[in-house]
Each structure stands twice: as C-alpha cells, then as structure tokens.
C-alpha positions in Angstrom: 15.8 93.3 -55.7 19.3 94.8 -56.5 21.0 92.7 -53.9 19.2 89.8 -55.4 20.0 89.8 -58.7 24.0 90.3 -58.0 23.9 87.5 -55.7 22.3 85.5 -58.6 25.6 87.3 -60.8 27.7 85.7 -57.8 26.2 82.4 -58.0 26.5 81.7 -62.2 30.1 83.7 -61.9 31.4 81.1 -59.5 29.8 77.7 -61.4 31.5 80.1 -64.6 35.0 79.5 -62.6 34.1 76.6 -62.1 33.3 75.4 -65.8 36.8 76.8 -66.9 38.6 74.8 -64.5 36.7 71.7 -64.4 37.7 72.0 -68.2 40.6 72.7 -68.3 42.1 70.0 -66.0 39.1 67.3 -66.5 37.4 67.6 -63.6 33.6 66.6 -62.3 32.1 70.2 -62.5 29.9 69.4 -59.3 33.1 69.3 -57.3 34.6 72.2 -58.9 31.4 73.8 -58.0 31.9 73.3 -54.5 35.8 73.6 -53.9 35.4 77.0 -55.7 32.2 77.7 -53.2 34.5 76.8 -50.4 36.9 79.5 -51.4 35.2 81.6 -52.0 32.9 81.9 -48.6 36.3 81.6 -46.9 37.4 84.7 -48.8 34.3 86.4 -48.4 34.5 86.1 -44.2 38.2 87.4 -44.1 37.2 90.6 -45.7 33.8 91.3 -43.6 31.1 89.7 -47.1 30.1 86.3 -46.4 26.7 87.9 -46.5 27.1 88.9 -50.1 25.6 85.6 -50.6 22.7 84.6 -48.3 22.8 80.7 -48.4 19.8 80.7 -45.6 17.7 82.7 -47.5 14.6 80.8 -48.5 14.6 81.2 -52.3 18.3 80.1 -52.1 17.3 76.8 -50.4 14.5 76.4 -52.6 16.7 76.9 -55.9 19.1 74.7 -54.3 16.7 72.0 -53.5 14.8 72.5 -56.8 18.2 71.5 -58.2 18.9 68.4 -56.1 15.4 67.2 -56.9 15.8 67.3 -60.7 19.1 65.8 -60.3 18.0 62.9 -58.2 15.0 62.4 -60.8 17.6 62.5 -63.4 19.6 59.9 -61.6 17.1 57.5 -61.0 15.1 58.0 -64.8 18.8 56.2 -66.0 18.1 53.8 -64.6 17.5 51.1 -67.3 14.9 48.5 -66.5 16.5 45.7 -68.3 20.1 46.5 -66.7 18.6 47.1 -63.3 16.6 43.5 -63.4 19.9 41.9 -65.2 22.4 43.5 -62.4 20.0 44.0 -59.1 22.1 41.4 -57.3 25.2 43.3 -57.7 23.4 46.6 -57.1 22.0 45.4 -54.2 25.3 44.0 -52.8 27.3 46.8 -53.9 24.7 49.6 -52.2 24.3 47.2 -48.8 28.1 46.9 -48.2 28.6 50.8 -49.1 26.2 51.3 -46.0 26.7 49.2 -43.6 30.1 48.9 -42.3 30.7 52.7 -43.1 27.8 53.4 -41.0 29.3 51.4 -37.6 32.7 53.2 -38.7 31.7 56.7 -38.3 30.0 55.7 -35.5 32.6 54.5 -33.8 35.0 57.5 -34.7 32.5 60.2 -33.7 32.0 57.9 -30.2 35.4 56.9 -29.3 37.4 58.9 -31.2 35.9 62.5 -31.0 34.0 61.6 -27.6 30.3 62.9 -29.4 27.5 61.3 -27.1 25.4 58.5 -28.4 22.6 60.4 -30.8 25.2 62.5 -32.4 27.9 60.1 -33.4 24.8 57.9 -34.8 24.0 60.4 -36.6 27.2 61.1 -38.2 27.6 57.6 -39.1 24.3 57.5 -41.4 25.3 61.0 -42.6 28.9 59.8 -43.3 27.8 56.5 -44.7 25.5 57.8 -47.6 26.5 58.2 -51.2 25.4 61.2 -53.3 23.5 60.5 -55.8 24.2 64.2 -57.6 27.8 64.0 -57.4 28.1 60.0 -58.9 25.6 60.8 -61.5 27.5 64.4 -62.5 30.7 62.0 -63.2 28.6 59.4 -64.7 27.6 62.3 -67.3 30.6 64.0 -68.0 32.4 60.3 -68.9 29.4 59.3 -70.3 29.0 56.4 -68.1 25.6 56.5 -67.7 24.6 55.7 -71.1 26.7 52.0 -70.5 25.5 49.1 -68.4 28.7 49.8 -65.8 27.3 52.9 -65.3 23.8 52.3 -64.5 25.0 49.7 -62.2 26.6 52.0 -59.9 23.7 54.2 -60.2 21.7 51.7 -58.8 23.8 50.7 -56.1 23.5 54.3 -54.9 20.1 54.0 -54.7 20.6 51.3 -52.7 23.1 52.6 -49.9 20.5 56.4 -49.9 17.6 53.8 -49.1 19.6 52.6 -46.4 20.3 56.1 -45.0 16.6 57.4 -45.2 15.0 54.2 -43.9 17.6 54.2 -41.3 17.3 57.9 -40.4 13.8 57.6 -40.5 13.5 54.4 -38.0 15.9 55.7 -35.6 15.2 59.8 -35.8 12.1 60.6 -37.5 8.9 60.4 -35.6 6.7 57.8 -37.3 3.0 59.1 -37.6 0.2 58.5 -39.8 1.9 61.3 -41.8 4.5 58.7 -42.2 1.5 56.1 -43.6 -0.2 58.4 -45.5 2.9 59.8 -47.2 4.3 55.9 -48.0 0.5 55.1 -49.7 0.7 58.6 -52.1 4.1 57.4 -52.5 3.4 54.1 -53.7 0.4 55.2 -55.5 2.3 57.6 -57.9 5.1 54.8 -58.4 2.5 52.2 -60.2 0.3 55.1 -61.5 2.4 57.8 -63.1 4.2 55.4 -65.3 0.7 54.8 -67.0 -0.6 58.2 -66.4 2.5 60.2 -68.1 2.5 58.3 -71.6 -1.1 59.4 -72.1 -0.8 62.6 -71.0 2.0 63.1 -73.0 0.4 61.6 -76.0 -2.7 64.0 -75.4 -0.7 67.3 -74.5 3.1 67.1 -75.5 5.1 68.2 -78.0 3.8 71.8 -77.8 6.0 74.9 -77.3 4.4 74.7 -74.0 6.5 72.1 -72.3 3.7 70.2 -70.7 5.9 67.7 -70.5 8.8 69.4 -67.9 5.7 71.5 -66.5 4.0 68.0 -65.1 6.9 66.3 -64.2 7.8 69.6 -62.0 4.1 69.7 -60.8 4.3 66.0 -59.7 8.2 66.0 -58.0 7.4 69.0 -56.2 4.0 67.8 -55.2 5.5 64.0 -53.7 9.0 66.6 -52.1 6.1 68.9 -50.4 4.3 65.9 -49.1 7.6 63.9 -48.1 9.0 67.2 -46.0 5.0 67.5 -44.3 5.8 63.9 -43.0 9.1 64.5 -41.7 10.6 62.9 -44.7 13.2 64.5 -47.5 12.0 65.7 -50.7 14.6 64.1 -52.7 13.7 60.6 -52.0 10.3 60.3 -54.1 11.9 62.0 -56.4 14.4 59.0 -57.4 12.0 56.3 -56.5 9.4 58.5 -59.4 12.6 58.5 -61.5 12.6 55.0 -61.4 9.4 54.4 -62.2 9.6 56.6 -65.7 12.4 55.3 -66.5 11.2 52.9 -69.6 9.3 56.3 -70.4 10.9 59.8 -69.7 14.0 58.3 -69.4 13.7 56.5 -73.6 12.6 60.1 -74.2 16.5 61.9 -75.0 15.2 65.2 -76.2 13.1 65.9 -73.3 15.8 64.3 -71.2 18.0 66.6 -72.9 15.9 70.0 -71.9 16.0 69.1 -68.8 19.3 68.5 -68.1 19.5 71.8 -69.2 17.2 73.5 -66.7 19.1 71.5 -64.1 22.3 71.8 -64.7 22.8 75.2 -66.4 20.1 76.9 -64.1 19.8 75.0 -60.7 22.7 72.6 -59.5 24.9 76.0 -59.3 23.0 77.0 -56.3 23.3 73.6 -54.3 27.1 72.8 -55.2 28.4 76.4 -54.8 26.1 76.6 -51.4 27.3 73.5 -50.2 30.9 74.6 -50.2 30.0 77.8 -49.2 29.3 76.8 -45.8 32.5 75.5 -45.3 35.0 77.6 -43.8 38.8 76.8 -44.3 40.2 78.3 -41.8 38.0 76.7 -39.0 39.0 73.5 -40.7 42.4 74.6 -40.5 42.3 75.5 -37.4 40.5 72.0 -35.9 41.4 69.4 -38.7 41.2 66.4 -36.4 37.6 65.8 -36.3 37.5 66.2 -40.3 40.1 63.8 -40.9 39.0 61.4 -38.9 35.9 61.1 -40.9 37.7 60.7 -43.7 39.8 58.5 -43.3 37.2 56.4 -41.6 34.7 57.0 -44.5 36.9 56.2 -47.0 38.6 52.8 -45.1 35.7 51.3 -44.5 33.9 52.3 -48.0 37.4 50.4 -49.6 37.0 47.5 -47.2 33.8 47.0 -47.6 32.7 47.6 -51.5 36.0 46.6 -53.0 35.4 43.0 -52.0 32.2 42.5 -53.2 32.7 44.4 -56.4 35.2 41.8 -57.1 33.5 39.2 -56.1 31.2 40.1 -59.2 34.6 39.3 -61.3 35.2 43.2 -61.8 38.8 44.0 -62.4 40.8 45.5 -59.8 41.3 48.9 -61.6 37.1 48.9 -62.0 36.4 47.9 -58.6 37.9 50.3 -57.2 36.7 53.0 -59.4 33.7 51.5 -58.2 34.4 51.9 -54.6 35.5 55.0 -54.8 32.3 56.3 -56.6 30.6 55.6 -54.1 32.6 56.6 -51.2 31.5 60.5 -52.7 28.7 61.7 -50.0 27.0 65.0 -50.5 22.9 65.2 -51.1 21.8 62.6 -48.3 24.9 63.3 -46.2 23.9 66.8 -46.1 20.6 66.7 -45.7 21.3 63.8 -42.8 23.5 66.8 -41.0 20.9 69.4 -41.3 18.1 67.0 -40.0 20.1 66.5 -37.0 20.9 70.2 -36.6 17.4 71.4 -37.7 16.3 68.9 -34.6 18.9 69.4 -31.8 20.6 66.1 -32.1 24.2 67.9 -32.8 25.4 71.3 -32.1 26.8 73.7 -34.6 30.1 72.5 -34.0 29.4 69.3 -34.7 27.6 70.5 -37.6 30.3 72.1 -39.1 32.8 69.3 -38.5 30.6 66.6 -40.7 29.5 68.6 -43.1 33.5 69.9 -43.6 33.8 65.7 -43.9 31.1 65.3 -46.2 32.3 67.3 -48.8 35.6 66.3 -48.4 34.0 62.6 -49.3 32.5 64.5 -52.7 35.9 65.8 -54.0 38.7 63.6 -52.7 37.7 59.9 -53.7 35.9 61.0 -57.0 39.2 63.0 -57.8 41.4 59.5 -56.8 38.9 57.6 -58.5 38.9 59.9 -62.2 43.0 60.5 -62.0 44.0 56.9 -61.4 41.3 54.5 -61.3 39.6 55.9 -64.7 38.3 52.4 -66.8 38.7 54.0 -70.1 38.0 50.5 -71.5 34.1 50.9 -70.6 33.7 54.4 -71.7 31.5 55.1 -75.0 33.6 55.7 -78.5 33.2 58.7 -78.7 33.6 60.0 -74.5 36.9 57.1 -75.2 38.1 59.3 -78.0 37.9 62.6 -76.1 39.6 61.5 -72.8 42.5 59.7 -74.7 46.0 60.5 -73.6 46.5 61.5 -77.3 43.5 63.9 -77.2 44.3 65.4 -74.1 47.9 66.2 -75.3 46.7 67.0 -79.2 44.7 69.8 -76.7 47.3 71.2 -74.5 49.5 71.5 -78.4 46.5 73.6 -79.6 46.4 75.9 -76.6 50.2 76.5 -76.7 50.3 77.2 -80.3 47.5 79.9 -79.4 49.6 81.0 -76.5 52.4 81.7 -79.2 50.8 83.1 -82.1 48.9 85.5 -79.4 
C-alpha cells in the first residue's frame, strides 16, 4: 500500500504545481494539470521512474474516469433549460459545424498527409474532431461563464459536436447489438424518469449528514457508465445526457452543486488531467513532430473555418466568436477516449496512438490558451469574475506581491 499512497502524494503534488501556476499567471487549471503531467512523465522516463506513477493501473483509470464522469454531469446539469430552448439553434449550428468539417480534415491529413490506411485516419478524424467537454466547462468555471447565457450556449454546443463523435464512432466502429438496444431503452428510461424520481427522493431522504443526495447521483452515473461500457459504449455519455435531464433540479440546487464540485475537482479531475499528460512523452514528440503538427494545424484550421462563420452569423462579435471557436477547438475527454477505443480494438497501432493523443492535448492547451490571452470577452463575464480579471486587478496583484517580495 506504500507505493500506493505516494503515488496518490505524486498525483495531488503535481495538480498542487499546478494550482500555483494556473494562479499565478491565470490559467485554466485543467491545462496546467496536464502540461505539468507531461513534464513530468517525460522527466520521470529520462531518469529510469515513469513507473513511479502507474497510469494503467486499474484504480488509476477508475479515479480518472470517476472524475471525467462527474465532470461531464457537471457540464451538462448547467445546462439551463430556458437558455438551452431559447439558444438550441445556435447550439445546434455551432456543435454541427465544430464536427463536421474538422472530422473530413483530420481525415484527410492522417490519409494523405501521414499515409495512415483507411480505418485509422477515420478514426483520427472523429478523435480529432470532438470537443472536451471537461476542459470547456473548467474555463467556463474559472471565468464564471457558466453562470451567463454565453456560457451555457457553448456548453451546449459541445454537447452537440460529442454526440456527433459517439454516434459517429458508434455507427462506423462499434458493433451494434441488442446490447446496443437495450442500453439506448435504460438510457432513455432514466432521462424522463430520474428527473421525477430525484426531487422525491430528495424530499424524502436529503438534507441529512448522510449525503443521500451525492450517494444516489453516484449510484445512478456509475450504474448508466457500467451499462454504457457492457454495450460497447463510453461511460461518459449518459452521464451528460442524465445531467441534462436534472438540470431544472440538481443543477437549481448550488449547495449540493457546490459539494460536488468539490469531490470532483479537489479529489478526482487530478487523476485524469495529470494522467492524460502523463502519457505524453516530449521527447518522442520532439523527436517526430510532423504527425503532431499536422493535426494541429488541421484541427485548429478547420475548427476556425468552420465555427467562426456561423458564430457570426448569430450576430456575435468578432472578438466573441472567435473565443467561441476557439473553445471549442479544445479536445480532450471524447478525443481520448476515441484514441483508446481504436487502440483498445486494433484499428491503430501504438504509434499512431501516441501521435493523436500528443495532438489531442495539444488541442486542450493551445487554443484555450489563444482563446483566454487574446480573445477573453470581459464584457460578458459576471461583476464580480469582471472585477477580479480586470487589467487594474491583475496589476493592483503583481504591486502586492512585489511589496511582499521587498519587505521579505
């Protein structure tokens, strides 16, 4: 258990790092989380330790996806009702266009450009093309954009172009079976029958030291994840379709929102953003950057060309379109999974692997960075997150610290 516990120490230690920097220069947390993960596997290898954290390990994975779960059902429980019926053409057109063309993009890079056959560069295309919800909803949170209808609408659109990856994957990967039928009934089932079940049982057992509340949502996520994975399915996906069912209930409900935000974020996203950079090695990447780049640029391209467009043709500003656009050019949960899926069942090789998952979470941290240092629409932010990411603020902050640096 010795071993365990320290590379538990390893894991908050890095998301400590992390914290400070993310901070300290006003970063998104998440992508702190996995540049410092990066690093810090990379470091690890040179000196003989990548071991000294065990990313395939199965309680790893299942902290890891425990986190991505609650972060997805976080994601989709902000989703307001009334905004999402007010906005869903916009949502819709934003989340089709973030799919589509990207999708044929990365398909045509991995198949003309990096000569991958047929299966494979398909496959890096959906991968490439989705949009993560746990890195867009992290920013929404630190800049308090999703508590404003600007927000929400993005949030939605990502739901939008991650439906388009699974149901894609799904049609052209993923055996269809009667596990397939019997998973979509339970599915649908639990959307029109947990938002009238979980009021009740609230009513009847909540607001007890026990947390029934964050016990039954648990109970029913990881029920619908175990299900989805038994029919060749990903466990994430009920869970933001079941946070958008709850949404005009646990999402109205801020303390309990608030708990478990903490679970989430203090206890479990640490393990999937600091393993998802950790996979990454730099110096492979280094060493074969074409492959990596190409993605990119590709990814990013095609996101611009085709989002930017329809975001203003919704009358957004430029400076929030492409904030917009760059939002959700940031793959990570879907695109990741997508890349294991395909690994897990033969349909790209380790190499390949490594090259579009290096290109995934390049899409987490370079257009969200972009997007927060020059595209930032201050103008839509709350009063008070407006007050705290002023230019004034920021260098009233930097005074403080370099009096303290003096007087110390």
């Amino acid at each position: 258990m010795a071993g365990i516990w320290g590379q538990v120490a390893l894991v908050f230690g890095l998301a400590l790092v992390a914290s400070m920097i993310a901070h300290r220069y006003r970063l998104s947390t998440a992508l702190v989380e996995i540049i410092v993960g990066m690093v810090a596997g990379s470091t690890l290898a040179v000196f003989g330790a990548y071991s000294a954290f065990a990313v395939q390990e199965p309680w790893v994975k299942a902290l890891a996806g425990t986190g991505a779960i609650l972060l997805t059902f976080l994601a989709g429980a902000e989703l307001d009702p009334d905004v999402f019926r007010l906005k869903w053409k916009e949502a819709a057109a934003i989340g089709t266009a973030s799919f589509l063309l990207p999708s044929v993009g990365c398909w045509a890079a991995a198949h003309y450009l990096l000569g991958w056959e047929n299966a494979p560069a398909l496959l890096a295309g959906i991968a490439m093309a989705a949009t993560s919800v746990a890195v867009v909803y992290t920013v929404m949170m630190e800049y308090g954009f999703n508590r404003v209808e600007y927000g929400k609408t993005i949030l939605a659109a990502c739901f939008i172009t991650d439906l388009g990856t699974v149901v894609t994957l799904g049609l052209v990967f993923a055996p269809f079976t009667w596990k397939t039928l019997l998973f979509a009934a339970v599915l649908a089932a639990a959307f029109v029958g947990l938002p009238r079940i979980t009021p009740r049982a609230y009513a009847l057992f909540g607001g007890r030291p026990s947390e029934f509340e964050a016990k039954f949502l648990l109970f029913s996520l990881m029920g619908l994840g175990s299900l989805a994975v038994w029919a060749g399915s990903e466990a994430v996906l009920p869970a933001y379709l079941i946070g958008m069912a709850l949404a005009g209930s646990v999402g109205r409900d801020a303390a309990l929102v608030k708990r478990l935000r903490a679970i989430t974020i203090g206890l479990l996203t640490p393990f999937y953003f600091v393993r998802a950079g950790y996979f990454v090695s730099i110096p492979t990447v280094i060493m074969a950057p074409f492959g990596v780049i190409a993605f990119l640029v590709v990814e990013i391209g095609a996101k611009v060309a085709s989002v930017y467009p329809v975001a203003r043709a919704f009358d957004a500003p430029h400076k929030d379109a492409m904030y917009t656009t760059l939002l959700m050019a940031s793959g990570l949960t879907f695109g990741t999974i997508s890349a294991l899926f395909g690994l897990s069942n033969k349909i790209i090789d380790d190499a390949q692997y490594s090259t579009l998952v290096a290109a995934i979470i390049g899409t987490a941290v370079l257009p969200t960075l972009i997007a927060n240092k020059f595209y930032l629409p201050r103008h839509l932010l709350p009063k008070d997150e407006a007050a705290l990411h002023s230019p004034t603020h920021e260098m009233e902050v930097e005074k403080a610290l370099e009096d303290s640096e003096v007087r110390s």
